[in-house]
C-alpha positions in Angstrom: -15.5 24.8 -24.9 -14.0 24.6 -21.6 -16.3 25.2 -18.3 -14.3 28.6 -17.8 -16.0 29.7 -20.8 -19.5 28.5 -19.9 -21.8 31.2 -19.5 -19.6 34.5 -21.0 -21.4 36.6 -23.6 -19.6 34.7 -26.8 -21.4 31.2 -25.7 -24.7 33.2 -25.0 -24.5 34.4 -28.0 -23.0 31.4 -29.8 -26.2 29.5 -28.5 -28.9 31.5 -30.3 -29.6 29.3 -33.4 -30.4 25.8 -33.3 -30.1 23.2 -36.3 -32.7 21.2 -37.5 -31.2 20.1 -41.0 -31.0 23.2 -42.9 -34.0 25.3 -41.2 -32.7 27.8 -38.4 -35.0 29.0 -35.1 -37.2 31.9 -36.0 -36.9 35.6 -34.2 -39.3 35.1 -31.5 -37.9 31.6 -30.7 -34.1 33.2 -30.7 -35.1 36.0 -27.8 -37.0 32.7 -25.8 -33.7 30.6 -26.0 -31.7 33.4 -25.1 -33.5 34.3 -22.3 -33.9 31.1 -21.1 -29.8 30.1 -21.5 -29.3 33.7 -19.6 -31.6 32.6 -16.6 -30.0 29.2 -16.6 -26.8 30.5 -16.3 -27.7 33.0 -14.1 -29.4 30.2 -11.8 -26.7 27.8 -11.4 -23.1 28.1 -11.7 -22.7 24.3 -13.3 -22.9 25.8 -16.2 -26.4 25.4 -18.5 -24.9 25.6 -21.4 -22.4 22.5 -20.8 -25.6 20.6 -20.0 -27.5 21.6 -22.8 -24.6 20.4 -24.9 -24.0 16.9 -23.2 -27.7 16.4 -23.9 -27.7 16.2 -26.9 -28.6 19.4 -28.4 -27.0 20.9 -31.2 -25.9 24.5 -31.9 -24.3 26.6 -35.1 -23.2 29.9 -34.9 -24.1 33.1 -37.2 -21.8 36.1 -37.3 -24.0 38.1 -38.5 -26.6 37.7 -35.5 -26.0 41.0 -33.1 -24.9 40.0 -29.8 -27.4 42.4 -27.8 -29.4 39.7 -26.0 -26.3 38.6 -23.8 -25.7 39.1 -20.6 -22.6 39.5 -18.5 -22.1 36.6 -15.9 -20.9 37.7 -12.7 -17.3 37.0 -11.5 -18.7 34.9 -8.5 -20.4 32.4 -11.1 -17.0 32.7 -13.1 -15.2 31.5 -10.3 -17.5 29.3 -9.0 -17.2 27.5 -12.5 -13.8 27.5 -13.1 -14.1 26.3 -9.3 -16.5 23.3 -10.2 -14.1 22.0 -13.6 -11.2 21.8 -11.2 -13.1 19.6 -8.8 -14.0 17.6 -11.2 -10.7 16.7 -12.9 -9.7 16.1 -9.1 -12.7 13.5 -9.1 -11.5 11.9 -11.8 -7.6 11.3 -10.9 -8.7 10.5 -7.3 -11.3 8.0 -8.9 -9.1 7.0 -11.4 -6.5 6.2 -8.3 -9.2 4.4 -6.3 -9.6 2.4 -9.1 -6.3 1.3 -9.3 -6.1 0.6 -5.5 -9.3 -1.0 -5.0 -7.3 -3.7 -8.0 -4.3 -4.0 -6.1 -6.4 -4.3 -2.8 -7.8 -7.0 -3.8 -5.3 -9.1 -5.7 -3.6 -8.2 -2.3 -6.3 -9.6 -0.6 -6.5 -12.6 -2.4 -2.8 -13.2 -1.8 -3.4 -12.4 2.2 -5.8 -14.9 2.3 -3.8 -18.0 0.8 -1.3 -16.9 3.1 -3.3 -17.4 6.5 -5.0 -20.8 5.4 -0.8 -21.3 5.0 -0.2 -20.1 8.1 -3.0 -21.6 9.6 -1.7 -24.7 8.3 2.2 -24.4 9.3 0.3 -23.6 13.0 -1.5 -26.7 13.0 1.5 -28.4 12.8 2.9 -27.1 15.3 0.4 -28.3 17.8 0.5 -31.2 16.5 -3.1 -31.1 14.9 -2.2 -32.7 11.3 -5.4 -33.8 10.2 -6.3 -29.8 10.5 -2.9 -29.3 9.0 -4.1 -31.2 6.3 -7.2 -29.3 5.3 -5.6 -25.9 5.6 -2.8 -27.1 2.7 -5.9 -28.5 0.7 -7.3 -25.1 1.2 -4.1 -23.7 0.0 -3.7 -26.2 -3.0 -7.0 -25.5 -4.6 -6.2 -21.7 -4.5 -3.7 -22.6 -7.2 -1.3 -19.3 -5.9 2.4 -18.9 -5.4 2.4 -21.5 -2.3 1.3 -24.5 -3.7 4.0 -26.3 -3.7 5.2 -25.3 -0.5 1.1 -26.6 0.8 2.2 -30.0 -0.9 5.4 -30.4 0.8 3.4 -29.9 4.5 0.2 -31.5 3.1 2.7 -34.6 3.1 4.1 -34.0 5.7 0.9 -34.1 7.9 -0.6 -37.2 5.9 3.0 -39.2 7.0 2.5 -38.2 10.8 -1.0 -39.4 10.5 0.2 -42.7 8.7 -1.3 -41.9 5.9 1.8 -43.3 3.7 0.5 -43.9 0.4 -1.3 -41.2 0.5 1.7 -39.2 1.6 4.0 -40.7 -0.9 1.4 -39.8 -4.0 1.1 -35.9 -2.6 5.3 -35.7 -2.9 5.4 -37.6 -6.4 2.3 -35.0 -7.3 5.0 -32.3 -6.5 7.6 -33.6 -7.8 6.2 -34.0 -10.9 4.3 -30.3 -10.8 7.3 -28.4 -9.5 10.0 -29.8 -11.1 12.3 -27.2 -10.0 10.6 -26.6 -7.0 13.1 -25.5 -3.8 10.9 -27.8 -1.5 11.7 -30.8 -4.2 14.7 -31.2 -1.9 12.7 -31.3 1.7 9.8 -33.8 -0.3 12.8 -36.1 -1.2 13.9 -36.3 2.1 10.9 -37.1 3.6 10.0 -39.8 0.9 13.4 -41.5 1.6 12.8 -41.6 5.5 9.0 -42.9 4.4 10.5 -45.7 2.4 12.7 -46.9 5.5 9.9 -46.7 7.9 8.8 -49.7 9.3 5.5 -48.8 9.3 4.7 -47.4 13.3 2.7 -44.9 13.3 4.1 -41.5 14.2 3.9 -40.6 17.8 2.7 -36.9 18.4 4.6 -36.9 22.1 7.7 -37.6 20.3 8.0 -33.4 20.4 9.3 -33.6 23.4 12.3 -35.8 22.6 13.1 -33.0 19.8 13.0 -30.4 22.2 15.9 -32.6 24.5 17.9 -32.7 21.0 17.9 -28.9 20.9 18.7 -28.1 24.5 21.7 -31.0 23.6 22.5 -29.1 20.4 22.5 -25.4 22.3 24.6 -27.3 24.4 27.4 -28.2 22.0 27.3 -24.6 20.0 28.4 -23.2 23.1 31.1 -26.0 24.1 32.2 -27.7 20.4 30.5 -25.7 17.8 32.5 -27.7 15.0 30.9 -30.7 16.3 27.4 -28.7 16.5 27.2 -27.8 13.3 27.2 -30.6 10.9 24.1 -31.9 13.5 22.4 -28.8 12.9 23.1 -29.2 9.6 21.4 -32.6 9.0 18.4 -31.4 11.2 18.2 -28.6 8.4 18.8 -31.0 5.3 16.4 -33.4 6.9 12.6 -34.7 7.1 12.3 -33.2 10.8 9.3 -31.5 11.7 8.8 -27.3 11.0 9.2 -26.5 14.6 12.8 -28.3 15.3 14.2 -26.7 11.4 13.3 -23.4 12.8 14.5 -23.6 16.5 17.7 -25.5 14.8 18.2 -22.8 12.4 17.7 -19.9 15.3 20.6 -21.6 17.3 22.8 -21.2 13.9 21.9 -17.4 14.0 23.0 -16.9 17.3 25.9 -18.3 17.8 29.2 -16.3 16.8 31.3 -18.8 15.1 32.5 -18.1 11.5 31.3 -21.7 10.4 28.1 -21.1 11.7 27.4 -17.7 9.9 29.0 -18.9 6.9 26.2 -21.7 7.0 23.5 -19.7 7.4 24.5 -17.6 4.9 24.2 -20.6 2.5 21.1 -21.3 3.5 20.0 -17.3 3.3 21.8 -17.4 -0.3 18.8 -20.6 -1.1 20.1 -23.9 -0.3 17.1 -24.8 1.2 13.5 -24.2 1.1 11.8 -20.8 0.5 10.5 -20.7 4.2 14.0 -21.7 5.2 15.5 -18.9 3.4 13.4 -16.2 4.4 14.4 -16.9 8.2 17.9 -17.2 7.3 17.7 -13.7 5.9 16.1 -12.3 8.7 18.7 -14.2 11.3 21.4 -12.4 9.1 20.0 -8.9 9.9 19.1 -9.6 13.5 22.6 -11.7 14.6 24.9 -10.6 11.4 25.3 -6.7 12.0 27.6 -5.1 9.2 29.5 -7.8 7.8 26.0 -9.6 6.5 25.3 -6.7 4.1 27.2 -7.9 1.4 25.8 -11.4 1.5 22.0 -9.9 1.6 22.9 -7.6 -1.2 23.8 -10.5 -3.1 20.8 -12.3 -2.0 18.5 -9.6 -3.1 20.2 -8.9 -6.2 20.2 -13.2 -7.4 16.9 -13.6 -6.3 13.2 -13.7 -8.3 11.1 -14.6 -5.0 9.7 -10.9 -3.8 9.1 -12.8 -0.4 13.3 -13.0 -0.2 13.4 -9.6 -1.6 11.4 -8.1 0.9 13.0 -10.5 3.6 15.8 -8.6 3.0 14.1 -5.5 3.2 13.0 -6.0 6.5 16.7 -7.4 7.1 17.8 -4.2 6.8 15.5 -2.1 8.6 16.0 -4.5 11.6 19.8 -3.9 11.2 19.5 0.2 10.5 21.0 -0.3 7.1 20.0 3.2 5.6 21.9 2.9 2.9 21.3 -0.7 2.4 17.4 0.3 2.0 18.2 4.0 -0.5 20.1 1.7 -2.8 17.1 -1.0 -2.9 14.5 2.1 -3.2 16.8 4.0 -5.8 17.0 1.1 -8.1 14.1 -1.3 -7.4 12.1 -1.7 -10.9 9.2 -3.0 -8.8 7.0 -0.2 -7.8 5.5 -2.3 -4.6 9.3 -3.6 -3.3 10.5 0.1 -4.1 7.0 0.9 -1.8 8.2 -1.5 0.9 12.4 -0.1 0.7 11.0 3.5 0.6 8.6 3.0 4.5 11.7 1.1 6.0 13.8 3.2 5.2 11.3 6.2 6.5 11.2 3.8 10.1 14.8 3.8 10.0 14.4 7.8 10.4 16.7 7.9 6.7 15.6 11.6 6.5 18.7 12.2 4.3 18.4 9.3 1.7 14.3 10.1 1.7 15.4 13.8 0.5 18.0 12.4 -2.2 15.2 9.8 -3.6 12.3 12.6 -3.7 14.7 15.2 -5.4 15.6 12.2 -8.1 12.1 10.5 -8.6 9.5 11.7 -11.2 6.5 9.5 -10.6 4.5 11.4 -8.7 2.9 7.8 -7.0 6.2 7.3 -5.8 6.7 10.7 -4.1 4.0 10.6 -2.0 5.0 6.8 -0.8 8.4 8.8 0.1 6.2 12.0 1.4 4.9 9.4 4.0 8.5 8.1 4.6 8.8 11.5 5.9 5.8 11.1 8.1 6.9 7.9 9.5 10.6 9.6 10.3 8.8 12.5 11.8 10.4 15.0 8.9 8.0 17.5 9.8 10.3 20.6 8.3 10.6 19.1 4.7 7.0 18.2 4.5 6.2 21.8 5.5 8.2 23.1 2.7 6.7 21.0 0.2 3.3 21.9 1.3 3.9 25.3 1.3 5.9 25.2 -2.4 5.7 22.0 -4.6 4.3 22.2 -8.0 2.2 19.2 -7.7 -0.8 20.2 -6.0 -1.4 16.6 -5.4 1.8 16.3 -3.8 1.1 19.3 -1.6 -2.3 17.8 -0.3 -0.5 14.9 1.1 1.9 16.7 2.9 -0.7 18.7 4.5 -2.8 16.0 5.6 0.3 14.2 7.1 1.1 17.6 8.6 -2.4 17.3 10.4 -1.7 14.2 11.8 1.4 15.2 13.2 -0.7 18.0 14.9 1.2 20.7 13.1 -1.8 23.2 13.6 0.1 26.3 13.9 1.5 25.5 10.4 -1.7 24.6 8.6 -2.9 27.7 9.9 -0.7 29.9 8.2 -0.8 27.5 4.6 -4.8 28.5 5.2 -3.8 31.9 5.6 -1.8 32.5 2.5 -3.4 29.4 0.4 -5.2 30.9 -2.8 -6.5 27.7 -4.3 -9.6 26.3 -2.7 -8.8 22.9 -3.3 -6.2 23.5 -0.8 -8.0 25.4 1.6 -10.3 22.4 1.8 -7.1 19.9 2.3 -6.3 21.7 4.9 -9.5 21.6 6.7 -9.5 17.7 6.4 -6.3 17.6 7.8 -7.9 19.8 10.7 -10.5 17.0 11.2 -8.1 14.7 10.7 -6.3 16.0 13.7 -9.0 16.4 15.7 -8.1 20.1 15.6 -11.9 21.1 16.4 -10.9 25.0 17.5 -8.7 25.7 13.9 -12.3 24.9 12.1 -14.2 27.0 14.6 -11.9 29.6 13.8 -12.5 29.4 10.5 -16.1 29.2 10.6 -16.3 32.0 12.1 -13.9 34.3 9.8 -14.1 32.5 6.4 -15.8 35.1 3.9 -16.1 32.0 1.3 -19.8 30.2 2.0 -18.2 26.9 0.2 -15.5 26.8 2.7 -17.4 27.9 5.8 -19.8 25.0 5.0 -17.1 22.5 4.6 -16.0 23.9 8.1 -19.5 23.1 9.7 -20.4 20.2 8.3 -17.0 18.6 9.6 -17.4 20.0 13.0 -21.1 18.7 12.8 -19.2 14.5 12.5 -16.9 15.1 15.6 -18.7 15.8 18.7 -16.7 17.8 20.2 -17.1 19.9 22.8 -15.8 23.2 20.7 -17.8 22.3 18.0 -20.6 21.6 19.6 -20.8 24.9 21.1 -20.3 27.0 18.0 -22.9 24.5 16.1 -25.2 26.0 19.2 -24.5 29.2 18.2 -25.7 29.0 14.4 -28.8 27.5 15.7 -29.9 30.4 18.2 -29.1 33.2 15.3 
């Protein structure tokens, strides 16, 4: 029995014997549960009978019982019930939803937390703070995540410029043996190599400053010999030097013009070097390599397994303008977080076109609404109107309006309040009033909504802003 049916004559009358093995309720007791169900019913529009049911007690139905003791429920509790079983199959999707968000928040979380004691790290060793660095990669390490190996490498790294050889020289056989296939296998070997020919100074920290003279030398020859340039910044690249030289090295490669330069940094974008490496060489291609990189990062994106690349070359694009770069990444994308990622750059792009062709292909409606707020962040305000105003999926439709409320479309909302049927959306609408800020649209409908559920949604979201408008008409209700 569904909650629509709650309360009609049939389920009054339904109701009136009660099993207790074989024995049935007697006359008197029939007309006293009756009377009782009808008051029930007539006293609360969540439906007595449902509860009565869910409790635990048991019913069995006669034919030949008359039906005389029923009583008609009103259309108000009728609506009000079929009213209250929408709400809560909306309870249970959006619970169901914040369910699964609240999981991927936090395994999102988790991940965003590995990656500042990373970057807290990497930062470290830029000021030249290693016994910090250290730590932070220790951190990193015991998280046992996705950049472990990479905390090894730096861990390393810091212990060497410490003198901490041994200790260095363990950490990199540690990875070696860990991460066979690791891409910073490469980096660790390079370092141990330039360990084992050390004659044992320690590292000096001030020795940034020579590496800054090599670079302003190196910027220097890119502009006057770049085929001499090159296979310097090369070995910089290939070699043990420290994160901040690799990157300012790898920055000059992205800038300058010269077809042997951008072929190089494509290699280095395509993965011969590190992960971190790579992911800056991807971005370099969108910044420096306009049109003729798309190719390459199409390649890039389609050879890689590291999402940190993929969406590298997400944000390549965006940075570029690549709209159709992004549509074909969103249109094809298997991964519903990367097709997430594709589908808002492509929105900040203001790809208003491709955002139309993916929502008219796509069927999960999770996805639609990530491209409904691609249409948000391009300021499509017409298509979200329509969609508000027409779509089948009234889920669908409550995102649009609430985006239309924080694009201030009051003016709109006002007339999807004005024509709306369903009270679910009514309500949508008045959050995406408060939403807005829109304080006079709920005043006006306090004042001329017949429906005492809606007009008490009204007030008691006028009653959390403070606003002057509000505060006024709240002064009103009080001195009636």
């Amino acid at each position: 029995m569904n909650s629509g049916q709650c309360g009609s004559t049939k389920a009054i009358d339904q109701s009136t014997k009660m099993t207790d093995g074989s024995r049935k309720v007697g006359d008197g007791q029939r007309k006293l549960l009756v009377a009782g169900l009808a008051l029930a019913l007539t006293a609360s529009p969540a439906c007595a009978l449902a509860r009565h049911v869910a409790s635990g007690s048991q019913f069995i139905f006669d034919s030949q019982e008359p039906d005389h003791f029923a009583e008609p429920q009103s259309e108000q509790h009728r609506r009000e019930a079929e009213q209250e079983a929408r709400e809560r199959e909306q309870e249970k999707r959006d619970e169901a939803r914040e369910r699964e968000q609240e999981k991927r928040d936090r395994e999102q979380e988790r991940l965003d937390r590995q990656q500042e004691m990373y970057d807290d790290g990497r930062e470290a060793l830029e000021d030249g703070q290693y016994s910090r660095a250290e730590e932070r990669f220790n951190n990193v390490i015991r998280e046992n995540g996705q950049l472990v190996d990479a905390a090894m490498y730096w861990k390393a790294y810091a212990e060497n410029q410490q003198s901490k050889r041994e200790a260095a020289l363990t950490t990199i056989a540690n990875l070696k043996a860990k991460f066979p296939q690791s891409r910073w296998k490469k980096d660790a070997e390079a370092l141990q190599l330039e360990m084992q020919h050390s004659t044992g100074n320690p590292a000096d920290p001030k020795s940034q400053t020579d590496e800054d003279l090599k670079l302003l030398a190196i910027q220097s020859l890119m502009t006057s010999d770049p085929e001499k340039a090159i296979p310097i910044l090369e070995k910089v690249l290939n070699g043990s030097s420290s994160p901040k030289l690799k990157s300012k090295a790898l920055f000059v490669l992205g800038q300058s013009g010269s077809p042997q330069a951008q072929e190089m940094l494509g290699k280095i974008a395509q993965g011969q070097a590190n992960p971190e490496l790579q992911r800056k060489a991807v971005e370099y291609l969108g910044m420096f390599g306009g049109n003729r990189s798309s190719a390459v990062l199409a390649n890039i994106y389609a050879n890689t397994s590291d999402p940190g690349v993929k969406r590298a070359v997400i944000r390549s694009y965006m940075m570029s303008g690549n709209k159709d770069g992004l549509f074909q990444l969103a249109k094809g994308e298997k991964d519903e977080g990367l097709k997430r990622d594709a589908i808002r750059q492509l929105g900040l792009t203001g790809g208003q076109a491709e955002l139309e062709k993916l929502y008219q292909s796509e069927s999960s409606s999770d996805i639609r609404r990530e491209i409904l707020q691609g249409f948000f962040l391009s300021g499509q305000s017409e298509r979200l109107i329509q969609i508000a105003q027409t779509d089948k999926d009234p889920d669908l439709r409550r995102t649009a309006i609430r985006n239309l409320g924080l694009m201030g479309k009051s003016d709109v909302l006002q007339s999807i309040y004005a024509k709306e049927t369903d009270r679910d959306l009514k309500q949508e609408v008045l959050n995406a009033y408060f939403i807005g800020g829109n304080a006079k649209a709920l005043v006006a409908v306090a004042k001329s909504e017949k429906d005492p559920e809606l007009k008490k949604r009204a007030v008691e979201k006028l009653s959390l802003m403070g606003s002057k408008e509000g505060n006024e008409y709240l002064m009103e209700l009080l001195n009636k």
